[in-house]
C-alpha beads as a LAMMPS data file, in Angstrom:
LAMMPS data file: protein, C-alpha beads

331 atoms
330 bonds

1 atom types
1 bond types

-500.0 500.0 xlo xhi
-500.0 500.0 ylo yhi
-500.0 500.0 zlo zhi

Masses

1 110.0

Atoms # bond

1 1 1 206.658 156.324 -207.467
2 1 1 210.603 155.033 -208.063
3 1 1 212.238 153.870 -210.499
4 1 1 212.397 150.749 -209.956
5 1 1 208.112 150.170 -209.814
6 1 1 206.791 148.842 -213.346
7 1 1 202.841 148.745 -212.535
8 1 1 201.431 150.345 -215.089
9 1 1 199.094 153.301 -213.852
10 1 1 196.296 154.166 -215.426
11 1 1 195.504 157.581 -215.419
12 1 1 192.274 160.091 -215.453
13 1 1 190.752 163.446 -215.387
14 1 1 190.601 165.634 -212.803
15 1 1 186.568 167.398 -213.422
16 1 1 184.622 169.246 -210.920
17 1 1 186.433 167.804 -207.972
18 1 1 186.266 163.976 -209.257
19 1 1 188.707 161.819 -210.772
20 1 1 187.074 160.103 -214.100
21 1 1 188.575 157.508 -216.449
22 1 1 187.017 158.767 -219.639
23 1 1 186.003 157.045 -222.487
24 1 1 188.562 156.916 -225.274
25 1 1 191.385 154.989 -225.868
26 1 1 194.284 154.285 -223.420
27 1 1 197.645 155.590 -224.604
28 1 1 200.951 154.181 -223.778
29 1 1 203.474 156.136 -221.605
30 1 1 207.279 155.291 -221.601
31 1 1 210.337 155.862 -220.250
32 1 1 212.711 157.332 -222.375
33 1 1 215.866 155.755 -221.094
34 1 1 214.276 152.531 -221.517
35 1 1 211.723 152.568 -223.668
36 1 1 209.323 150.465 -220.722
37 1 1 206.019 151.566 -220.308
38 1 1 204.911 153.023 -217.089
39 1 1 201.562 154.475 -217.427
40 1 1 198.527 154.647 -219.608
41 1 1 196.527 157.737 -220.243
42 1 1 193.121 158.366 -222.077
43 1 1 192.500 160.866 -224.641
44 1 1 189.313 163.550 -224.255
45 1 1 186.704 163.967 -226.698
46 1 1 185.006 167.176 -227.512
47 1 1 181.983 166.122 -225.392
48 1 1 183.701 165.683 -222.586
49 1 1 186.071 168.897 -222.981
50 1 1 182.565 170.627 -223.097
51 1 1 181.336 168.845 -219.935
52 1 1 184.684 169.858 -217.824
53 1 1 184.407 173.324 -218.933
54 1 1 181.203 173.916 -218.271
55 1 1 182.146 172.593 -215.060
56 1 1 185.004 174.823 -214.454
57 1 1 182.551 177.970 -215.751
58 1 1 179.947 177.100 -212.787
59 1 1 182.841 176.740 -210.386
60 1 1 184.236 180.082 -211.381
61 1 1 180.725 181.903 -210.767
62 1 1 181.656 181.001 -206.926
63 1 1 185.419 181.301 -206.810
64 1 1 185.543 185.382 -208.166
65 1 1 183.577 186.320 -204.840
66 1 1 185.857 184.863 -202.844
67 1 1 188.093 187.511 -201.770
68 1 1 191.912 187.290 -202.766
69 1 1 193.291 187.003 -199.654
70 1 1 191.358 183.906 -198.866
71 1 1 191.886 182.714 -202.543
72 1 1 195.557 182.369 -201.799
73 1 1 195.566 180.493 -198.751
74 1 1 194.976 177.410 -200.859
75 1 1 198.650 178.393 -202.720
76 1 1 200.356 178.522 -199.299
77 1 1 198.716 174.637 -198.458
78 1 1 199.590 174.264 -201.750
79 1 1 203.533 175.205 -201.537
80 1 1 203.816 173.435 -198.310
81 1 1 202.877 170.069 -199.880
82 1 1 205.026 171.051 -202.815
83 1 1 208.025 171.350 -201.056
84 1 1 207.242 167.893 -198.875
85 1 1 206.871 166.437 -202.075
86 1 1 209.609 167.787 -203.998
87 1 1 212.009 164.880 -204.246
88 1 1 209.137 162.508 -205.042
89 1 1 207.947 164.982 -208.029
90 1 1 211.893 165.145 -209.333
91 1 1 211.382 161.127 -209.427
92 1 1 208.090 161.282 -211.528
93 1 1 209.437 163.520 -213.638
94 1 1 212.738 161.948 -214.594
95 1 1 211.054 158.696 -214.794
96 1 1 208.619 160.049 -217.443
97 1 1 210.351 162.975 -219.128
98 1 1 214.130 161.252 -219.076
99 1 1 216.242 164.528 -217.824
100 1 1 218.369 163.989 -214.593
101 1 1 217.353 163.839 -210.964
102 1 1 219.122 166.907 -210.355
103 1 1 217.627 168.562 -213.172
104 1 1 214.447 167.543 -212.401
105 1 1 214.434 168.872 -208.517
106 1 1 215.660 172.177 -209.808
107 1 1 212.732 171.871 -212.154
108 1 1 210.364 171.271 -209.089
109 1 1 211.832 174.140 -207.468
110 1 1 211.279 176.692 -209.779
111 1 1 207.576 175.724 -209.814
112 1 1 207.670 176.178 -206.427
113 1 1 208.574 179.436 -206.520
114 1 1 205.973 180.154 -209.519
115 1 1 203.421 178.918 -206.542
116 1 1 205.380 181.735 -204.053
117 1 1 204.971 184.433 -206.269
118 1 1 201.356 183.770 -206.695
119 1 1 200.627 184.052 -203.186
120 1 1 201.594 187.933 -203.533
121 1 1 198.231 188.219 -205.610
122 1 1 196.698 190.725 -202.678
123 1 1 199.514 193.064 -203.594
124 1 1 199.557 191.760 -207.182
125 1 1 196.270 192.483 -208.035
126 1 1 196.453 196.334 -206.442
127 1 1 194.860 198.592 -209.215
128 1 1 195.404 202.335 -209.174
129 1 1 193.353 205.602 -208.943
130 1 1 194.448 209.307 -209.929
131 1 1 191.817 211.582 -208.721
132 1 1 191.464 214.567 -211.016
133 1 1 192.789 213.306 -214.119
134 1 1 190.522 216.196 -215.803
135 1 1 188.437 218.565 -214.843
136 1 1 185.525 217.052 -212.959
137 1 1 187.171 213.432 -214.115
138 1 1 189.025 210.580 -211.920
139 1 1 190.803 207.678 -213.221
140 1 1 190.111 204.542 -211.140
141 1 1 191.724 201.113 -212.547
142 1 1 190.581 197.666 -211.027
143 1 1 191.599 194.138 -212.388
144 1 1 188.719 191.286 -212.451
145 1 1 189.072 187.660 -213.623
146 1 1 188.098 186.642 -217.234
147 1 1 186.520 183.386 -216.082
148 1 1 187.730 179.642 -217.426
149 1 1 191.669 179.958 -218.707
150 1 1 193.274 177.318 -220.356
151 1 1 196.794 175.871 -220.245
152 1 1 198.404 174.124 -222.737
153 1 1 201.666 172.658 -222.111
154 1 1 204.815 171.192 -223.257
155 1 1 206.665 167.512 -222.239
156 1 1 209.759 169.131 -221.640
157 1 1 208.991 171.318 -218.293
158 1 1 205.820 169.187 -217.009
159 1 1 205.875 170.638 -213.658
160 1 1 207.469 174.389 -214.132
161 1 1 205.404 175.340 -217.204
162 1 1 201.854 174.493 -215.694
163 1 1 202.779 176.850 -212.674
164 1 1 203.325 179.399 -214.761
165 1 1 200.059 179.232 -215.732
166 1 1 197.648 177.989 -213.515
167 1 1 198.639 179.319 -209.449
168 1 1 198.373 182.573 -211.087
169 1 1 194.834 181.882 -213.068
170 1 1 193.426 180.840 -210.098
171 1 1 194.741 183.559 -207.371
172 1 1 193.193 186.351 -209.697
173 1 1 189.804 184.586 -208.974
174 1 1 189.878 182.806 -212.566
175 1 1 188.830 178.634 -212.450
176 1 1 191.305 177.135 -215.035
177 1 1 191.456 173.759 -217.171
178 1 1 195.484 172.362 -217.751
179 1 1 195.461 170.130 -220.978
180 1 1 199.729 169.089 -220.531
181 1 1 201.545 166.969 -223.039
182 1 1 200.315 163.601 -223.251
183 1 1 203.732 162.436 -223.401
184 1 1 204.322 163.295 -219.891
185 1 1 201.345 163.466 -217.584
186 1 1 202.048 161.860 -214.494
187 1 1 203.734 165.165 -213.561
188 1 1 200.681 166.754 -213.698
189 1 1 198.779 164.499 -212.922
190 1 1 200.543 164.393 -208.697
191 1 1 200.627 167.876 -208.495
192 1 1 196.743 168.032 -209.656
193 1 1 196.721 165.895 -206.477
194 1 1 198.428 167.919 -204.135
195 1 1 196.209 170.855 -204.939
196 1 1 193.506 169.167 -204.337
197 1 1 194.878 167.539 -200.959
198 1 1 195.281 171.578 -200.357
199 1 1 191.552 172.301 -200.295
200 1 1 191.381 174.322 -203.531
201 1 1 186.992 173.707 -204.596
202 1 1 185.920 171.485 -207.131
203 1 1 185.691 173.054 -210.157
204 1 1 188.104 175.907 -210.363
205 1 1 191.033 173.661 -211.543
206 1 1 190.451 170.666 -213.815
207 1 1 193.011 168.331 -215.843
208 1 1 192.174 166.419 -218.886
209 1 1 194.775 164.770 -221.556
210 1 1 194.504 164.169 -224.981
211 1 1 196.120 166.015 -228.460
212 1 1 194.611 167.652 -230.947
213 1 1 191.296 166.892 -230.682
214 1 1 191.170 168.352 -227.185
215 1 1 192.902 171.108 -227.838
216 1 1 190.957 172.122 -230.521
217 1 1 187.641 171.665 -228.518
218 1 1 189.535 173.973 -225.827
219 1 1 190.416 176.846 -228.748
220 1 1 186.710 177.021 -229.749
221 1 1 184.827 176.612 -226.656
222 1 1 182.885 179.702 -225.821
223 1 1 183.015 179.278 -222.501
224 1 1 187.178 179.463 -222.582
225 1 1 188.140 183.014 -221.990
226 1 1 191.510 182.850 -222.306
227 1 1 194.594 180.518 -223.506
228 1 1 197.925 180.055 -222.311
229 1 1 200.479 178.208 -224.505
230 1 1 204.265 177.113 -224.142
231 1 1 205.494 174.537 -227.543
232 1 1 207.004 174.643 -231.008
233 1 1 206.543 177.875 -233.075
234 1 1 204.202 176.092 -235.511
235 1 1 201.801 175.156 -232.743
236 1 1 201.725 178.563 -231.254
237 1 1 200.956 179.769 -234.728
238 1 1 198.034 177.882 -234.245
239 1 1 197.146 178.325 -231.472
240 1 1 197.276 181.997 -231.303
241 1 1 195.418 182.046 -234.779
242 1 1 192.728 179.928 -233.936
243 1 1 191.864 181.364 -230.620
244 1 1 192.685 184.827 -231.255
245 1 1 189.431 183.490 -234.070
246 1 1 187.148 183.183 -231.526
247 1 1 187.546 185.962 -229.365
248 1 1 190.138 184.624 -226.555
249 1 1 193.055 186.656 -225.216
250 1 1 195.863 184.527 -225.718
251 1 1 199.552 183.847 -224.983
252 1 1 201.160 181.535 -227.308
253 1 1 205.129 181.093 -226.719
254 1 1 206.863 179.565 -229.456
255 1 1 210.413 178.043 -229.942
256 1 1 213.926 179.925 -229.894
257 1 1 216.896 180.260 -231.761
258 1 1 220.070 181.000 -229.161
259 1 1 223.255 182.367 -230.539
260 1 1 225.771 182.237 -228.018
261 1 1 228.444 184.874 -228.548
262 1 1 231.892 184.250 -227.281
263 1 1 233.664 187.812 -227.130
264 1 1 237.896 187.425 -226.976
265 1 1 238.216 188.167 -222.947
266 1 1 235.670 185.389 -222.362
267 1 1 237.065 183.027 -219.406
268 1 1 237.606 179.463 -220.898
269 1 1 236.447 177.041 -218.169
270 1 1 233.611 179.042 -217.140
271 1 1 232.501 180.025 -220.800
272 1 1 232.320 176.038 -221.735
273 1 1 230.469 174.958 -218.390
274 1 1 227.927 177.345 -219.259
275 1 1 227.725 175.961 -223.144
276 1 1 227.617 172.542 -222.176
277 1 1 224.863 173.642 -219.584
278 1 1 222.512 175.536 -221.735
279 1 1 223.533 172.530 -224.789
280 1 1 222.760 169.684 -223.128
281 1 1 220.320 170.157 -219.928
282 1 1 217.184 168.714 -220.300
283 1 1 218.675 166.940 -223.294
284 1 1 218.943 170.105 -225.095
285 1 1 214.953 170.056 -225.145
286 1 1 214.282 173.749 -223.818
287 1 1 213.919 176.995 -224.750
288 1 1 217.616 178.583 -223.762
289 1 1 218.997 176.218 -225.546
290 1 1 222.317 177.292 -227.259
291 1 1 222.277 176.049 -230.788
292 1 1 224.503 177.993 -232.587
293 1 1 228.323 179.390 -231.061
294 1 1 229.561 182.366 -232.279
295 1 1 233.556 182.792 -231.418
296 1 1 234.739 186.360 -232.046
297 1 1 238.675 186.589 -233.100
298 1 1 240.935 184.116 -232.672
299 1 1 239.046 182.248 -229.149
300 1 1 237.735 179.712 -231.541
301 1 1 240.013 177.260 -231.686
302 1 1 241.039 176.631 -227.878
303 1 1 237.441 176.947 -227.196
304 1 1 236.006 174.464 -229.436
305 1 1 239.025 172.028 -227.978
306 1 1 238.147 172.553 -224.600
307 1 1 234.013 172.011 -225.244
308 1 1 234.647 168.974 -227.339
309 1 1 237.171 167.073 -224.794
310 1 1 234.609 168.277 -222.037
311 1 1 231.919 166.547 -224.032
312 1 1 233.461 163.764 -224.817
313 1 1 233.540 163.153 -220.847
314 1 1 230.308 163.615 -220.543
315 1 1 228.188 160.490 -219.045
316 1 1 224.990 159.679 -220.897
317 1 1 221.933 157.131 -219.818
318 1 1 219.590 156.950 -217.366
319 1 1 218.447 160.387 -215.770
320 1 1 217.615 158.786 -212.416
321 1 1 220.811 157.188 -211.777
322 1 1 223.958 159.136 -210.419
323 1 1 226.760 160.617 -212.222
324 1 1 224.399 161.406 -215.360
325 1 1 225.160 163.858 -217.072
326 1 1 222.436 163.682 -219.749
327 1 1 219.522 161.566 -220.033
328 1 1 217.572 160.545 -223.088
329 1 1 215.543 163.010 -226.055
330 1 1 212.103 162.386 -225.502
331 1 1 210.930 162.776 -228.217

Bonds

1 1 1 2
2 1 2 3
3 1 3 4
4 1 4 5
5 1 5 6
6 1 6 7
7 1 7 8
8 1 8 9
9 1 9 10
10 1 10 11
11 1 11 12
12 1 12 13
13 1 13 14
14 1 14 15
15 1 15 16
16 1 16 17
17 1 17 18
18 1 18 19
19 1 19 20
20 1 20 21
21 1 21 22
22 1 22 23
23 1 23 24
24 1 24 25
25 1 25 26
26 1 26 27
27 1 27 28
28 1 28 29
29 1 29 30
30 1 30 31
31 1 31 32
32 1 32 33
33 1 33 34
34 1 34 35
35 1 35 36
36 1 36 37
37 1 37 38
38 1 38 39
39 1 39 40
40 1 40 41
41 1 41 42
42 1 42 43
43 1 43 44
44 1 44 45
45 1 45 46
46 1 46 47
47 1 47 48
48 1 48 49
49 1 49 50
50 1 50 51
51 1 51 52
52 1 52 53
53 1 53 54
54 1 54 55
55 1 55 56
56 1 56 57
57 1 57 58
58 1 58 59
59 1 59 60
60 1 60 61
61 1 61 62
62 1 62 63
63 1 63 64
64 1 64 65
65 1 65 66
66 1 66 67
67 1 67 68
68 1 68 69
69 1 69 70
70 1 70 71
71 1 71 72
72 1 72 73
73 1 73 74
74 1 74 75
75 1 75 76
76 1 76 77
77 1 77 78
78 1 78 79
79 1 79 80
80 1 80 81
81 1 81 82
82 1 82 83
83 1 83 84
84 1 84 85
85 1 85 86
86 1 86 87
87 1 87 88
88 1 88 89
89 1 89 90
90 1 90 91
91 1 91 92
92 1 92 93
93 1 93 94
94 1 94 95
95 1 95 96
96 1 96 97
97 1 97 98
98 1 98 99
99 1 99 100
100 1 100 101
101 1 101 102
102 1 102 103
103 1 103 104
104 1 104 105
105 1 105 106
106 1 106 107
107 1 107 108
108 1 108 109
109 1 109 110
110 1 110 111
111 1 111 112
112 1 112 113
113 1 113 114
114 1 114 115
115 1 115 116
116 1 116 117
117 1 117 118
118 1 118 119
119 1 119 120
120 1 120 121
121 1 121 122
122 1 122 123
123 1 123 124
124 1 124 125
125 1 125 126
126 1 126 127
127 1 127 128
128 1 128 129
129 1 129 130
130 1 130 131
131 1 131 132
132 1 132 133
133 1 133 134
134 1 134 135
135 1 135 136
136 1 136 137
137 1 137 138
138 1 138 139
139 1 139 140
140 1 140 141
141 1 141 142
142 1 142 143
143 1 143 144
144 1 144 145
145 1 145 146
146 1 146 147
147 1 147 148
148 1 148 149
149 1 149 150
150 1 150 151
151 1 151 152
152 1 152 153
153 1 153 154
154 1 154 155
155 1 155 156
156 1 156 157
157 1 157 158
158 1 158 159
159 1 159 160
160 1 160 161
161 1 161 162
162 1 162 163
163 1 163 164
164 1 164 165
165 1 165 166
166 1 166 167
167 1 167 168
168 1 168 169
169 1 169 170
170 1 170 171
171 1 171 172
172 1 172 173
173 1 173 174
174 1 174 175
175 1 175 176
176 1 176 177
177 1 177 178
178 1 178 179
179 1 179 180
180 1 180 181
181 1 181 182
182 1 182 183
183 1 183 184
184 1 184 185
185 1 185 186
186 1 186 187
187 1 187 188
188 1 188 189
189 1 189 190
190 1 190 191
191 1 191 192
192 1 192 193
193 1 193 194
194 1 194 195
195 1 195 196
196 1 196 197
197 1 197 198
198 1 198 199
199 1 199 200
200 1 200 201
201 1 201 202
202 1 202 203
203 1 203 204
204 1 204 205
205 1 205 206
206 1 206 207
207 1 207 208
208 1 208 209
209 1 209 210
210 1 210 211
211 1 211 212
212 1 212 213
213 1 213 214
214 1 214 215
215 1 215 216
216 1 216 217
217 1 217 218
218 1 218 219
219 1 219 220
220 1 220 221
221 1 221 222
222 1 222 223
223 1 223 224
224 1 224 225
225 1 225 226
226 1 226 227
227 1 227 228
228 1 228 229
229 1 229 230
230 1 230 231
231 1 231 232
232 1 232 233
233 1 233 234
234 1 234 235
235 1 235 236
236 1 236 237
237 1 237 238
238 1 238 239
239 1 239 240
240 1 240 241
241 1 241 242
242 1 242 243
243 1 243 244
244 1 244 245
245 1 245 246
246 1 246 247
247 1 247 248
248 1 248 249
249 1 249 250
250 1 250 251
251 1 251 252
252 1 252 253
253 1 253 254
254 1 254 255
255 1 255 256
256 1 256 257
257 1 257 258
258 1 258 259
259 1 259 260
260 1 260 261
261 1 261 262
262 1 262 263
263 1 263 264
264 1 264 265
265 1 265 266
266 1 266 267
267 1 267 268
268 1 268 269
269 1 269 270
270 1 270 271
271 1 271 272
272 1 272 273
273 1 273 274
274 1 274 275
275 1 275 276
276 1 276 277
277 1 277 278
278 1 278 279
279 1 279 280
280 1 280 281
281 1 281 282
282 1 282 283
283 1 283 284
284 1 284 285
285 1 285 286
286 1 286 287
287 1 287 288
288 1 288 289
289 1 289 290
290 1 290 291
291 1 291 292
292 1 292 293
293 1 293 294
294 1 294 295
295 1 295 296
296 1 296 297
297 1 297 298
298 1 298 299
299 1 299 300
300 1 300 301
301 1 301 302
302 1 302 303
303 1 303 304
304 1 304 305
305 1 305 306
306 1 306 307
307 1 307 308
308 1 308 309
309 1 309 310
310 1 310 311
311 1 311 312
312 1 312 313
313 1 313 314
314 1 314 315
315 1 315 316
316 1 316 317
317 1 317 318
318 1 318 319
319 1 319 320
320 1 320 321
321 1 321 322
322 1 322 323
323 1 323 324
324 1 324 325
325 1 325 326
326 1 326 327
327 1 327 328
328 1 328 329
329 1 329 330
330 1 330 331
């Protein structure tokens, strides 16, 4: 997809393999820099949460006795289409998030890597032994999948936060169900299709979009083992509360407050290009960043001179186009 294409795409789950409209309501995806809308994507309901889980459960009875070694070769497909697809991802994901091109491919590329490090799940997944650990007494320590994991993700890292998650889930033999931000699902959504293009079996991942209704449904399922979280600090509240509830291991990763202290032998240039960096990329809408500066002695003034002439010459608009500096929040 470009830029430049306004057909509106209608989007769907990914259950068990098949690609399904659902049954709710269509939602309206934009662009932030323009506000046009470029996609349309359906909420899930509890029944059908329960339906793709299930799914995902049956599919995971299979996957854990494949061994790991042949569990993997799916990730190295899988990185291979990833990397033939990288500039086309960047463009989804500026077009639907708003950050720049360039911040989007390094975006792409990190997730790439995420997919590279999973492939190391033969060594990864080593356990340990110590004969004799007492009298009469070894210690032997294996690691074995949970079962169905679930992802829930943020809009501002659509393709990097997922493969945190997910190519990890799945090499340790888990099957796993990705509910991402509704805001930004395309993302998702063409990387959910590369995976499958890489031969990974129905069933062990699944995608499905929706807000809290799904999520919810996902947090109480019985058949969800565990729940992996990236968002706002009152959401991971939640969701750590709620599924910690019911029984599920859970990782819930909340927002941050950055203080970036300036310390008097701090080099100028370099200390402002790396304010302005973790300031403004991705719009500011990310985890490192810097929200309050902290200038020790007397660097403050000629620093604060320097950052606000540099940001001042900053260019803002449209992420996809060069010589952006910023795109649009959002949300």
């Amino acid at each position: 997809m470009t830029a430049t294409e306004t057909t509106v795409r209608k989007l769907t789950f990914l259950s068990n393999g098949q690609w399904e409209k659902g049954s709710g309501v269509l939602h309206p995806v934009t662009n932030p820099a323009n506000g046009e809308v470029i996609a349309e994507v359906p909420y899930a309901t509890a029944p059908e949460i329960d339906r793709v889980v299930r799914a995902a459960h049956e599919a995971f009875l299979k996957w854990r006795a494949v061994p790991v070694v042949d569990r993997v070769q799916v990730l190295y497909r899988y990185k291979t289409l990833l990397d033939k697809h990288h500039e086309e991802l960047a463009r989804i994901l500026t077009t639907e998030n708003g950050k720049t091109f360039e911040d989007s491919k390094l975006e792409v590329r990190r997730a790439i890597q995420m997919v590279e490090v999973a492939c190391g799940m033969p060594s990864l997944m080593m356990g340990d032994s110590l004969p004799d650990v007492s009298s009469g007494i070894d210690s032997i320590s294996i690691r074995q999948p949970l079962g169905v994991v679930a992802g829930i993700t943020p809009f501002n890292f659509p393709c990097m936060v997922p493969m945190w998650m997910f190519p990890f889930a799945i090499a340790c033999g888990n099957s796993f169900v990705l509910k991402p931000s509704e805001k930004v699902p395309m993302s998702p959504t063409r990387t959910a299709e590369l995976l499958q293009e890489a031969g990974l079996p129905p069933g062990v991942y699944n995608l499905v979009h929706g807000d809290k209704v799904a999520v919810d449904a996902l947090l109480k399922h019985p058949l969800v083992r565990a729940v992996s979280f990236v968002g706002s600090t009152p959401v991971a509240k939640y969701i750590y509360s709620t599924a910690a509830a019911e029984g599920k291991r859970v990782q819930a990763l909340g927002g941050a407050k950055n203080y970036l202290v300036v310390m008097p032998d701090a080099q100028p240039e370099k200390t402002v290009e790396a304010i302005m960096s973790s300031a403004f990329g991705a719009a500011g809408e990310r985890c490192l960043a810097g929200s309050v500066l902290v200038p020790v002695g007397d660097v403050a003034e000629p620093l604060l001179d320097l950052l606000v002439r540099k940001t001042k010459a900053m260019k803002i608009g449209d992420g996809i186009q060069p010589g952006t500096d910023m795109g649009p929040v959002v949300t």
